[in-house]
N, C-alpha and C positions, 0 to 999 in steps of 0.2 A: 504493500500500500504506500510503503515512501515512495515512488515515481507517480501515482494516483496525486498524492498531496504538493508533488513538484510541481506538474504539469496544474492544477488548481492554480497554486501559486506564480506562475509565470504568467497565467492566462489572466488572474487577476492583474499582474501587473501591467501589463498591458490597458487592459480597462480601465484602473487607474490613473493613466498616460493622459487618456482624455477629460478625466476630471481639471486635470493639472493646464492642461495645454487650449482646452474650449472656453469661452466666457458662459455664462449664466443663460445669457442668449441662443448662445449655440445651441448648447446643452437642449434646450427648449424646445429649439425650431423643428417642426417637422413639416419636413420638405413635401412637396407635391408629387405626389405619386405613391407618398410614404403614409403608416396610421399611427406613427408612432415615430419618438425621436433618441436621442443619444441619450438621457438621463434613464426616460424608463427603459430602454435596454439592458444601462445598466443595475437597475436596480430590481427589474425582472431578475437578473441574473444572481440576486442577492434574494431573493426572497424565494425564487425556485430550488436553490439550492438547501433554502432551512425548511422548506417543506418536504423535499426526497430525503433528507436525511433524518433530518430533527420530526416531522408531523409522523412521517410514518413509520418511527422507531418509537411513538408514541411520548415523547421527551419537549420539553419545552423547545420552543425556539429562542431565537436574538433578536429576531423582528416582529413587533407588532403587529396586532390585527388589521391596524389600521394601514400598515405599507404592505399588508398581503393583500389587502383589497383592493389598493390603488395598484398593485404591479404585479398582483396572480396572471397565472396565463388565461387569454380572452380577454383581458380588459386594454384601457387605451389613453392614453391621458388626457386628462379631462380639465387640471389647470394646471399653469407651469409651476413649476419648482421652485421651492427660493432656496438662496442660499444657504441656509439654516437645514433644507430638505440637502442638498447635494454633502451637507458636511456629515451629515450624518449617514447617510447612503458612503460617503469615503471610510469612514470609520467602519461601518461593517462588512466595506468589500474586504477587508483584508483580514477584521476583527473573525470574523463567522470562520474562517479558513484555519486560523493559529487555535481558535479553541473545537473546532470539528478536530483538528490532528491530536490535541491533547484530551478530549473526550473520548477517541477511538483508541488510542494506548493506553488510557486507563481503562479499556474494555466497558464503557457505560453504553454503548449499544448492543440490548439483548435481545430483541425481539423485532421484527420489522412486518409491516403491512405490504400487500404483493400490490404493485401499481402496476398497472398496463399504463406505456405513456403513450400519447398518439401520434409517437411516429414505431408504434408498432412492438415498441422492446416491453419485455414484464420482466417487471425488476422484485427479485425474490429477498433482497437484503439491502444491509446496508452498503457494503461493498459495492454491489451493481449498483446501487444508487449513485455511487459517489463518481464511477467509472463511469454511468452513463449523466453524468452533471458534467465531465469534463467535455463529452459532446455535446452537449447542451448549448455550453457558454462558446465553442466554436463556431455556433451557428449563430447567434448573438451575434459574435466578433465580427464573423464575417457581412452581418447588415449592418454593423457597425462602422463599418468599411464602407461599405456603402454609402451611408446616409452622412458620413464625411465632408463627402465631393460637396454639397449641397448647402451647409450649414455656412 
């Protein structure tokens, strides 16, 4: 699982890159042709992942009811972000990842719910969970890439 938790953490870092590098603005804009923009990618990406791991290992999450609602998959942003939302969306892209690594060596994931995700994979643990998060967030990335060119 350490190259699981590598690959997490690069991929975060990356995503990070755009916190750093976009304005408030950017962050916000969603381009024409697009339903969604660079912040809630990223923080789809942060909330999907404490839901595969954390919701259905039946264990608390790090995020909020209130940022699963706004960034669960199917929804779409509805107002922009302020600043105060992106700092804290920066805090748990990288926070969720250092305590998921140190939660799984202390073996606190005992139990996992079986998800079917709809791109077809059923994920029997936590491990697939985490293995198919790091697909996840490359799909992200790479509309993330996308919606770049535009902002």
């Amino acid at each position: 699982m350490n190259q699981t938790f590598e690959i997490t953490r690069t991929s975060r870092k990356i995503v990070s890159q755009f916190l750093d590098y976009y304005s408030l603005e950017q962050l916000n804009k969603i381009p024409e042709g697009y339903k969604n923009n660079l912040i809630w990618n990223i923080a789809h990406i942060v909330v999907t992942q404490q839901l595969l791991v954390y919701k259905f290992s039946g264990l608390p999450m790090m995020v909020s009811d209130e940022l699963v609602q706004k960034y669960m998959k199917g929804t779409k942003p509805e107002l922009d972000a302020t600043q105060a939302d992106v700092d804290e969306i920066k805090y748990l892209l990288l926070g969720t990842v250092d305590k998921t690594e140190i939660d799984f060596n202390n073996d606190v994931f005992k139990n996992y719910q079986e998800y079917p995700t709809s791109t077809g994979f059923v994920l029997n643990s936590v491990e697939d969970a985490m293995v198919f998060n790091n697909f996840h967030e490359g799909l992200h990335i790479g509309i993330m890439m996308g919606l770049r060119k535009f902002v």
